[in-house]
C-alpha positions in Angstrom: -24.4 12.7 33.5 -23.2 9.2 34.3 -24.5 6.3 33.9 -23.1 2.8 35.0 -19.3 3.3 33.2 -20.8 5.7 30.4 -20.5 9.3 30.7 -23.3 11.0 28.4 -22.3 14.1 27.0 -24.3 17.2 26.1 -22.6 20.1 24.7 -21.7 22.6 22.6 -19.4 24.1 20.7 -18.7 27.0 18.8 -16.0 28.1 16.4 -14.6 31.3 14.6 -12.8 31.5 11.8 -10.8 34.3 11.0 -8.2 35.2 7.8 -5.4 36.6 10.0 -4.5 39.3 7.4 -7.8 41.5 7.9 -9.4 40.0 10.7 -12.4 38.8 8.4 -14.8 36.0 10.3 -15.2 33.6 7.9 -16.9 31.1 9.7 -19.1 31.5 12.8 -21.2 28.4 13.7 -22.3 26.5 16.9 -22.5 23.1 17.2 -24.9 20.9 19.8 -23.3 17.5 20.2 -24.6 14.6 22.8 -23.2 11.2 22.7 -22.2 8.2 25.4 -18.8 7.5 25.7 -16.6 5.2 28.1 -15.2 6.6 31.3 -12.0 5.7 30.0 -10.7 7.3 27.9 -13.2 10.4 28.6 -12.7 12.1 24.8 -15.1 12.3 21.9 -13.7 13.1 18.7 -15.3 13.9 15.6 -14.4 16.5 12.0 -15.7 19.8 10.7 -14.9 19.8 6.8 -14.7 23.3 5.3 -13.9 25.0 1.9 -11.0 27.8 2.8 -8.9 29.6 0.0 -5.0 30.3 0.6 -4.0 32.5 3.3 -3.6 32.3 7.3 -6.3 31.8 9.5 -7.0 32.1 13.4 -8.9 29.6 14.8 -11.0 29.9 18.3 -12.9 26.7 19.4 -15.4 27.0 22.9 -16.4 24.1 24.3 -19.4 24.3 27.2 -20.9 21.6 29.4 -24.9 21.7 28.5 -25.2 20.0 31.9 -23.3 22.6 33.4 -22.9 26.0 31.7 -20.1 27.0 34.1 -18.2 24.3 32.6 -15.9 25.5 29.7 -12.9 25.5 28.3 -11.8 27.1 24.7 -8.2 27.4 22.5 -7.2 29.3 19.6 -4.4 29.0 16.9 -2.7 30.0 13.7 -2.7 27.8 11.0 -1.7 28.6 6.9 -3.2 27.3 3.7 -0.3 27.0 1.2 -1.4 26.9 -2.3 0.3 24.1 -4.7 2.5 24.6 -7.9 0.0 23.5 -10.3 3.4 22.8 -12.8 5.5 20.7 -10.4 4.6 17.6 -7.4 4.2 18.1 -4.1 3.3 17.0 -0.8 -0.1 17.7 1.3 -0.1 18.1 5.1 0.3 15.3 7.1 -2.5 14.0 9.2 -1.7 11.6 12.2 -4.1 8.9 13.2 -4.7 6.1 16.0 -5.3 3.8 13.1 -6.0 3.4 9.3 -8.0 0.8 8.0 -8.6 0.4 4.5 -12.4 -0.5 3.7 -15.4 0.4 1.6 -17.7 1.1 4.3 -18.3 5.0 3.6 -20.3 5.7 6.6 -18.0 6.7 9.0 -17.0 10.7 9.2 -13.9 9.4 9.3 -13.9 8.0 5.3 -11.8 9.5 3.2 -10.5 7.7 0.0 -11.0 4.2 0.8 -9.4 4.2 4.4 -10.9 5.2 7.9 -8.7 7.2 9.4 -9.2 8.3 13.4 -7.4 11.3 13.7 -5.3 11.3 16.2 -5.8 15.3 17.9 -3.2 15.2 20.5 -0.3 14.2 18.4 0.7 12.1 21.9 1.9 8.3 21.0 4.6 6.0 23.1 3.2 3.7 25.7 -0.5 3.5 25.2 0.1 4.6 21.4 3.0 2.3 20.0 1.9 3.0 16.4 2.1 6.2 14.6 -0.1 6.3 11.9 -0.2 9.0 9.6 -2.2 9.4 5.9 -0.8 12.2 3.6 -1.4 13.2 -0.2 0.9 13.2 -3.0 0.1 15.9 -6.0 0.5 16.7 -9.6 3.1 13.8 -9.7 3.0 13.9 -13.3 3.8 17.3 -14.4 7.6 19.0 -14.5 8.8 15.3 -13.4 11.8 13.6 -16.2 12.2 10.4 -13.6 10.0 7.8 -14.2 9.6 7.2 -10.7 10.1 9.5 -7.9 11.8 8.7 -4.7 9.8 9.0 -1.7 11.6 9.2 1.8 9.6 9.0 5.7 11.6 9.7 8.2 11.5 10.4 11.7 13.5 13.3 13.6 14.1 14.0 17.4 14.6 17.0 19.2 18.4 17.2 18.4 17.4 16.9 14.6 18.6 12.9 14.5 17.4 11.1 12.1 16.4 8.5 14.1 14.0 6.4 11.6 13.5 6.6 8.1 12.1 4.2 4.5 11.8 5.4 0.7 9.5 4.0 -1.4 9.7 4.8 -5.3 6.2 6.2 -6.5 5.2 5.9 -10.6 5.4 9.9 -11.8 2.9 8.7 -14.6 -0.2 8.9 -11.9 -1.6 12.5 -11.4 -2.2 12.1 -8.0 -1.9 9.2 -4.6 -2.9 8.8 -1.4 -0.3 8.0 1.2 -1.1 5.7 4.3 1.4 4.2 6.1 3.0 3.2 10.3 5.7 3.5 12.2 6.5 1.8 15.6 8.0 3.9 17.7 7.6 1.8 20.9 11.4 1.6 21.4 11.9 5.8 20.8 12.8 7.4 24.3 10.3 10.0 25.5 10.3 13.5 23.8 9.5 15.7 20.9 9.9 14.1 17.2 9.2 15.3 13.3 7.8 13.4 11.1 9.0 14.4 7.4 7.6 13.0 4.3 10.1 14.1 1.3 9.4 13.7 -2.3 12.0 14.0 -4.9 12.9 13.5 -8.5 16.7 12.4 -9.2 16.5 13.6 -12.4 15.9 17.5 -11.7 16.7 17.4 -8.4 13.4 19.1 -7.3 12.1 18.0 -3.9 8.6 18.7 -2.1 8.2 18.1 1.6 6.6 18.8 4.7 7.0 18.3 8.4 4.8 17.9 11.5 5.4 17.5 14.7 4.4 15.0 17.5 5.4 13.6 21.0 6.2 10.4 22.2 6.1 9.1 26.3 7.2 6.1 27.2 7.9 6.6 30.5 10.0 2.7 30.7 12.5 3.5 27.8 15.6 5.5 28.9 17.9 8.0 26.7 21.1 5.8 26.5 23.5 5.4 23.9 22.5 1.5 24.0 18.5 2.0 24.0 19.6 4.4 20.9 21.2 1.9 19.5 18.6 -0.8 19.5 16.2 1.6 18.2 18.2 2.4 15.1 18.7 -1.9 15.0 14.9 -2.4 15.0 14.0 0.2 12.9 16.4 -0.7 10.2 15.8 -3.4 7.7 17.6 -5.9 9.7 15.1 -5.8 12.7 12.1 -7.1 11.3 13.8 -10.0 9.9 13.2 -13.2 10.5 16.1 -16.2 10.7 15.6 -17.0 7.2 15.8 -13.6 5.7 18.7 -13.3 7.8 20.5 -16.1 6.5 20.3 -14.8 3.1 21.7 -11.3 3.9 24.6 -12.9 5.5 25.1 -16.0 2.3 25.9 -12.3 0.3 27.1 -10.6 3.1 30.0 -12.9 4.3 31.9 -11.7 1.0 33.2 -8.9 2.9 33.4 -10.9 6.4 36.4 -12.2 8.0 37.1 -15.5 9.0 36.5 -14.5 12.6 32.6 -12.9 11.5 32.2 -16.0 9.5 32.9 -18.3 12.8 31.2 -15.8 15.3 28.0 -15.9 12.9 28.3 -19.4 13.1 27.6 -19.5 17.0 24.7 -17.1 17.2 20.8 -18.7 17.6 18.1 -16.7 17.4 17.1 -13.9 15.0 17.6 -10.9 18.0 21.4 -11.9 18.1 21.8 -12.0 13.8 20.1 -8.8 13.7 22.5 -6.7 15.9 25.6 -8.9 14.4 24.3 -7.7 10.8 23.5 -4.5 11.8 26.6 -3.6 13.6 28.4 -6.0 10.4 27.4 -3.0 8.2 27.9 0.1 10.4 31.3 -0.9 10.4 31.9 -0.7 7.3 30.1 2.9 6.3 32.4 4.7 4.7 30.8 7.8 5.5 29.5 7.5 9.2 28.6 10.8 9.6 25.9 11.4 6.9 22.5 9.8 6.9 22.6 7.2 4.4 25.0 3.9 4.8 26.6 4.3 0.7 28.4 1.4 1.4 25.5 -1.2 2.3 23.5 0.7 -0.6 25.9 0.2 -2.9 26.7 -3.4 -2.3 23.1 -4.2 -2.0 22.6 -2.8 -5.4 25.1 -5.2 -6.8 23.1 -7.8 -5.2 20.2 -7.2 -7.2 22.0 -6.5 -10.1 23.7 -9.8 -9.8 20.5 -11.9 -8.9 19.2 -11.0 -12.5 21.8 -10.9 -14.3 23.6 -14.1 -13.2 20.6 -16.2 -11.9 20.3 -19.9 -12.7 17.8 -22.7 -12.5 18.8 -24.1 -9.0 21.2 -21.0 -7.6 20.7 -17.1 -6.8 23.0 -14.9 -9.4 24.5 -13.5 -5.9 25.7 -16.8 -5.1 27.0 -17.8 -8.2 31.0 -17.2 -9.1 30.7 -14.2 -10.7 27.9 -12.9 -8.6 30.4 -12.9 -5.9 32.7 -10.8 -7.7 30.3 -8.5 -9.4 29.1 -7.5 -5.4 32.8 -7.2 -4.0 34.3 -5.3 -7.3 31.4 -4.0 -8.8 31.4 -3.9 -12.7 34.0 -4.6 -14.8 35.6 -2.0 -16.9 35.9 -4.5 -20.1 34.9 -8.4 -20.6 36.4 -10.3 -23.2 33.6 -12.9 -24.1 34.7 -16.3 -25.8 31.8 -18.5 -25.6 32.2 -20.4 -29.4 35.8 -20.6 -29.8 37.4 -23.9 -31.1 38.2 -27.2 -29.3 37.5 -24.7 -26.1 35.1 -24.5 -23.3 33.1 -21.0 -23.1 35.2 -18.6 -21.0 35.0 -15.3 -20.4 37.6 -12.5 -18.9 36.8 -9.5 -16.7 39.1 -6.7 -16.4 39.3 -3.9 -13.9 41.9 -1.0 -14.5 43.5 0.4 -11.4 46.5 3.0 -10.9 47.9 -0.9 -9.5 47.5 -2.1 -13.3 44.9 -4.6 -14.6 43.1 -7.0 -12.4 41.8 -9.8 -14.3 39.6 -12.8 -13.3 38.8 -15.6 -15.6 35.5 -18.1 -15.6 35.1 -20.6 -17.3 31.9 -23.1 -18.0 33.8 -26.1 -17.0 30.5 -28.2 -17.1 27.9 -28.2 -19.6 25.1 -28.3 -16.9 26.9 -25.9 -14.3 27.2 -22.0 -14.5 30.3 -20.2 -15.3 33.7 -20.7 -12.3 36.3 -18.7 -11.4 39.3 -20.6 -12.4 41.4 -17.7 -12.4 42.4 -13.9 -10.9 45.5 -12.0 -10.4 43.8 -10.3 -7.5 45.6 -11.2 -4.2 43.0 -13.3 -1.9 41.4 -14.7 -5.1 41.8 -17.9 -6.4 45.2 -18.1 -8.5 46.0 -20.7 -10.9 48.7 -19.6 -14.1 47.9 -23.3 -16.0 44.5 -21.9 -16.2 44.6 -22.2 -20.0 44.7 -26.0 -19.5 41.2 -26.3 -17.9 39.4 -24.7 -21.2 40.4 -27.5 -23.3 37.3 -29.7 -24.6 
């Protein structure tokens, strides 16, 4: 029935459940449903909650028009109830959604643990669906775990098994139990079939959970090129949803490694679209390992710069930034450091030493100035800055 741009439906549906293994019925119910909806989109959705044990079950839905019994249409499937390792973590199924919102509000069918989450039944974004959200739940996080945090990874697959997207977070093993809720954008992917994987894992043991589910994406305007590819993997690394000042910082640590010809292109570019594809492509250079996942190389030095930002951080200057920031993040940690900072009728200095099959690389700081952090006033590292009467600037 139709009525100005509603449509009122009046129906019915029935659904059997059966465990697959001895062709049990384990549910047999009919449900009479009636509600208005928009012409577009012409879909009602709404959730059946039920208590099933462990096993495989086949599922056969029947949907009939009350208006007109003729009208019909049914499906069926196969779908498996894994029991969880009660001794280690692991990972629930995923659920995909058209949105999550967190509220309090626990009137809608759709509540569940603080958020409203409208399931998405189709599994279909792209074009009209740029966001995928997805809710998951993470178990027993607590037990058979040594790390005190556990590294969890979301990435996204396509149909040639590319990792074409992915984030960790690190989740606190001392909690028994989360919820999950989180997006993806996935308005630049190129039409086709994608995973979604949701990995859990503790570094210590090296036990993982995980689980996979599968969705499609159309957008009919985006083309499979190498370059579309390409600006995918740009926008959906950390690079692409920074803004001009966030990418000025990552290039203040970054130029350590640049040449002078990076240095002066960066120098020329204007808005934040250009600096993300420089930094990007900056750093894909310069994996060592192209052909695995993970960029080591960007991880590594990215490490350093949060080691050096605490460890070298001063009242008016980012540890990165500072003199032996810099050379923390290109070198990495000294093997030795001879530590002066009281001797005699001299200025606090301090000596770092890396060992090398090329023989000992040294580089010398100094705190020339009482109110200033310590300089490099000497290295025997080609490129650095060299100076043999370095002795002469720690005299008082």
């Amino acid at each position: 029935m139709k009525s100005n741009k509603n449509v009122n439906v009046n129906g019915l549906l029935a659904i059997k459940l059966f465990l697959n293994a001895t062709n049990e019925i384990i549910i047999n119910k009919k449900y009479s449903f009636e509600q208005d909806i928009n012409l577009y989109p012409i879909a009602t959705t709404g959730i059946l909650k039920y208590s099933l044990k462990k096993g495989t079950y086949n599922c056969e839905l029947k949907a009939t028009d009350l208006n007109n019994l003729k009208s019909s249409d049914s499906i069926s499937f196969i779908f498996t109830i894994n029991g969880y390792n009660p001794k280690q973590f692991s990972v629930s199924d995923i659920q995909f959604a058209t949105s999550i919102i967190k509220t309090s509000k626990n009137n809608s069918p759709f509540y569940k643990n603080n958020y409203e989450i409208i399931p998405n039944t189709s599994g279909i974004y792209g074009e009209t669906l740029p966001v995928l959200y997805f809710y998951s739940e993470l178990y027993n996080l607590n037990r058979g775990t040594e790390s005190k945090s556990l590294k969890l990874r979301y990435s996204v697959y396509n149909q040639y098994e590319e990792e074409v997207f992915f984030k960790v977070k690190k989740v606190i093993s001392s909690e028994r139990s989360i919820i999950f809720a989180e997006s993806v954008n996935v308005s630049k992917f190129p039409s086709g079939s994608y995973k979604l994987e949701l990995s859990l894992s503790d570094s210590v043991t090296n036990k993982m959970a995980k689980n996979r589910k599968r969705f499609t994406i159309i957008n009919p305007n985006i083309n499979e090129t190498k370059t579309n590819i390409g600006t995918s993997h740009l926008m959906l690394s950390e690079f692409g949803t920074m803004r001009n000042e966030q990418l000025a910082e990552v290039f203040l640590v970054s130029r350590y490694l640049a040449s002078q010809k990076e240095i002066a292109f960066w120098g020329t570019l204007k808005d934040s679209t250009e600096k993300q594809e420089f930094l990007y492509q900056f750093w894909k250079k310069r994996d060592a390992t192209p052909g695995t996942i993970n960029n080591e190389t960007k991880q590594i030095y990215f490490n350093r710069v949060e080691i050096a930002n605490k460890r070298f951080d001063t009242f008016n200057k980012k540890g990165s930034l500072t003199d032996r920031g810099r050379v923390f993040c290109i070198y990495g940690e000294p093997n030795e450091i001879e530590r002066y900072p009281n001797k005699p009728d001299l200025k606090p200095y301090e000596i770092w030493h890396y060992y090398t099959n090329d023989g000992n690389t040294i580089f010398v700081f100094a705190k020339i100035n009482l109110f200033t952090e310590m300089q490099l006033i000497h290295s025997n590292k080609i490129g650095e800055l060299q100076n043999p009467s370095w002795q002469d600037y720690l005299n008082r």
